[in-house]
C-alpha positions, 0 to 999 in steps of 0.5 A, a space after each residue: 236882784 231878786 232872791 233867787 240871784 242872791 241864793 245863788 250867790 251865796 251858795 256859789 260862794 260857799 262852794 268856792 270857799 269850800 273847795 279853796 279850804 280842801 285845796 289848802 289841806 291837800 296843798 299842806 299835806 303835799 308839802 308835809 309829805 315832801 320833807 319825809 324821805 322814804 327808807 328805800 329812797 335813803 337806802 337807793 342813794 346810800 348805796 349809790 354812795 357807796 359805790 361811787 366812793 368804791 369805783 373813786 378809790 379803785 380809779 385813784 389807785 389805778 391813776 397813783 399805780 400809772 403815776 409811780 410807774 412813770 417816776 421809775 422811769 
């Protein structure tokens, strides 16, 4: 090869190890960004608990109301 071949080489290779570089630097922050959750994200699912806790216990004293009336029975 002569020394064009080989310039063209090593600054394929430069520009292949670049660009793994950036990929790793944007695959670490994604990564980092996963594990932090946002406040109206814990906001959204805190109230979803809540009302799903509200509706359990409304459903479960209807159900306790139906059941100690079929026991007067």
């Amino acid at each position: 090869m002569d020394i064009m071949g080989w310039l063209a080489l090593i600054i394929l290779g430069l520009v292949t190890i670049y660009y793994f570089i950036i990929w790793m630097m944007n695959r670490n922050k994604n990564i980092q960004n996963k594990e932090i959750m946002d406040d109206a994200i814990a906001k959204a699912m805190a109230s979803k608990i809540a009302f799903d806790a509200k509706k359990h216990r409304k459903n479960q004293e209807k159900y306790n109301y139906i059941k100690s009336d079929d026991d007067k029975e």
